[in-house]
N, C-alpha and C positions, 0 to 999 in steps of 0.2 A: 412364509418361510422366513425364519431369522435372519438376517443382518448380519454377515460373518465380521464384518467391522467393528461390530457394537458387542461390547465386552459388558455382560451381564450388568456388573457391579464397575462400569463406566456412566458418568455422567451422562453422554450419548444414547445411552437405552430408554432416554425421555425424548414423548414426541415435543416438549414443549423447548425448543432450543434456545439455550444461552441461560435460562433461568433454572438449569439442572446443576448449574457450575457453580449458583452463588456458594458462598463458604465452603467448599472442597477446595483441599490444598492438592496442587500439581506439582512436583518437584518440591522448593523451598519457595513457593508462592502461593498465599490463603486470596481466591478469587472475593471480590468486594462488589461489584456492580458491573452490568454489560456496559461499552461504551458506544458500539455497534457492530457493524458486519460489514461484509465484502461477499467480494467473487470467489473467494480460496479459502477466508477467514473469518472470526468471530475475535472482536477485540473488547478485552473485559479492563476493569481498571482492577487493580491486586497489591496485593503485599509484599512486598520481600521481607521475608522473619529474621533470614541474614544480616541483612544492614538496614532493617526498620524503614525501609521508605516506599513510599508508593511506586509503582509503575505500571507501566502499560503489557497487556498480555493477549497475544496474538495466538488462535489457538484455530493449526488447521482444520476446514470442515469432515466431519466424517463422511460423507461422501466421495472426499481426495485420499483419506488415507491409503485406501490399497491401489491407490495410481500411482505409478509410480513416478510419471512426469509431473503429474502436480504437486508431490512431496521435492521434485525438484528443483520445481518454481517456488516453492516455499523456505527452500534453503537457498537459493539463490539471490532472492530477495533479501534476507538475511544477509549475506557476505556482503553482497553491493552495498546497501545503509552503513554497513559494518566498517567497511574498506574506507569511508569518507570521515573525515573529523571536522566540519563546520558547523557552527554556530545557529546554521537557519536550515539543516537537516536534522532529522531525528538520529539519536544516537540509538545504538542495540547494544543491550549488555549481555545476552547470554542465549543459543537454543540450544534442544534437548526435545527430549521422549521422556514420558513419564507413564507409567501404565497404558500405552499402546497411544499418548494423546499428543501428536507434535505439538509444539509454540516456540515460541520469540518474544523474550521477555525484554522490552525498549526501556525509552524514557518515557513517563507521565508528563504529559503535555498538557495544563489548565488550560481552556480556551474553547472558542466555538471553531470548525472549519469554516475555511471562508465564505462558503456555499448558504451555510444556514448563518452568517454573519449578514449576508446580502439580504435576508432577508427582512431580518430587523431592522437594516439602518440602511441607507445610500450614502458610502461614502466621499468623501473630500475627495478633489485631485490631490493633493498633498500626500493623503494615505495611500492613495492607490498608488502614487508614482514612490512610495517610501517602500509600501511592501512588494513594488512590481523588483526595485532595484536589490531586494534582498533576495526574491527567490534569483533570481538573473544570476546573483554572485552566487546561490548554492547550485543552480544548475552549470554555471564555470566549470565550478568545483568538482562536479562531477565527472562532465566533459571530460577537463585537463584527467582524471583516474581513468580514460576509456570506458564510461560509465553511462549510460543514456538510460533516461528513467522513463520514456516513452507511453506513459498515464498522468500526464499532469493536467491539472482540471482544479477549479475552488474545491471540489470533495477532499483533495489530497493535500490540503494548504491548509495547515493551519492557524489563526492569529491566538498569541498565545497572551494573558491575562497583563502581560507588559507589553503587550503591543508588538511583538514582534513577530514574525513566520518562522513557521518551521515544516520543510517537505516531508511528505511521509508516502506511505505505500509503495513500497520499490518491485510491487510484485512483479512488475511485466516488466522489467530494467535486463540492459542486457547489455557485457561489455563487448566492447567495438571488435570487430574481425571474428568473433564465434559463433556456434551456429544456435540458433533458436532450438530452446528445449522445445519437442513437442507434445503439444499441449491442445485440449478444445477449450472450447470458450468459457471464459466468466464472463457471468453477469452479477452486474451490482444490483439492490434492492430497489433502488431510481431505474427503470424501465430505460429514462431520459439519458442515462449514463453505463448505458451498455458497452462490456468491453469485448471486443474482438483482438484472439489472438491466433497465429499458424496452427493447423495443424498437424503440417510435415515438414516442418521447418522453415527456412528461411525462403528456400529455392521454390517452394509450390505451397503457399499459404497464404492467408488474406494481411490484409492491413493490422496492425498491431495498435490498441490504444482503443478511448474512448473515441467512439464518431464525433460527437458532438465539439469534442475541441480539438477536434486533428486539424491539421493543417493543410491546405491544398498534395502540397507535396507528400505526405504520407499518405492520403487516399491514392495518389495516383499510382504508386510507388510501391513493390513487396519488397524491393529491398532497399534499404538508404542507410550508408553512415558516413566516417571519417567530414570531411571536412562541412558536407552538407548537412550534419545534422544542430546544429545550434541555432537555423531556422526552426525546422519542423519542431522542434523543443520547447522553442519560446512563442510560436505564432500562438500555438492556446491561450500563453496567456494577456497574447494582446486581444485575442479574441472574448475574452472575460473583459477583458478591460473597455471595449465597446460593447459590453452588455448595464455596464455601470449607469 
């Protein structure tokens, strides 16, 4: 039986995913190469024809499109990036539908994540205490907007070709005192980086985040915020930090 998601003469209508998108333009963006994937998403690197420059294009999976909670985690994601102006988070310039196909068009971020950065090299204390001090001030920054990004892990960090971070993936982000869209679970492509999120909300659902780098207190814990949450935020990435 057909796929009532999958719009004939949609890139979608190939089993071979992400490689049905190259050169198809979505909106006023000509798609150029996959960069990777997620739990909700497919991130390709693209054009803007508007103002000539690269960036990054987040394009949710057709298997979320007729959900309606995961199209809402996908624009909520969106605002919270959106809502923040610092330096060492990814900026969002635009979302939108284009022929039945959500996305969120960012910034182009040159660089490795920090994840497959560990793998090439071991680095300094220097670096690690330079970039642990950068993401700390973008997750403040958050913080201070009522904004808890509750997925941070090396996969979402990127070091960007000057050396610097930049956080990304706000999908599982949720601002403080609302209630959790309900949603089942994403998983990432890393088995190892499985995410778990509610799914009836805040009041009767599991831990929210990847296991691997949550924090004592968010295993124990379905619900945490306000003033407790800039432990469970930042213990991930001390817990990266003794995997160094």
């Amino acid at each position: 039986m057909p796929d009532p998601t999958r719009d004939a003469g949609s890139p979608f209508g190939s089993s071979d995913r992400g490689r049905s998108f190259l050169n198809q333009r979505i909106a006023h963006f000509v798609i150029l190469e996959k960069l990777g994937e997620g739990g909700m998403g497919i991130v390709f690197k693209a054009r803007d024809t508007h103002l000539d420059r690269p960036i990054a294009l987040k394009i949710l999976r057709p298997e979320c499109v007729a959900n309606p909670q995961q199209k809402q985690r996908f624009i909520l994601e969106a605002k919270s990036a959106s809502a923040l102006n610092h330096p060492n988070i990814i900026h969002i310039y635009d979302i939108g539908t284009d022929a039945g196909v959500d996305f969120i068009a960012m910034e182009f971020v040159p660089g490795l994540p920090l994840n497959r950065l560990l793998l090439k090299k071991r680095l300094a204390w220097r670096e690690a205490v330079r970039y642990a001090a950068q993401v700390a001030d973008a997750l403040d920054a958050a913080h201070s907007a009522a904004i808890l990004h509750r997925d941070l892990k090396p996969g979402n960090i990127m070091i960007t070709d000057r050396d610097q971070t930049k956080v990304l993936d706000f999908g599982l982000a949720k601002l403080m005192g609302e209630e959790e869209p309900a949603t089942g679970s994403a998983t990432d492509p890393d088995p190892a980086e499985t995410r778990t999120s509610s799914g009836l909300g805040t009041g009767a659902g599991l831990s929210v985040g990847t296991p691997t780098y949550m924090s004592p207190v968010c295993r124990r814990s379905r619900h945490w915020e306000g003033n407790s949450t800039r432990a469970p935020t930042s213990l991930p990435w001390a817990s990266c930090c003794t995997r160094w």
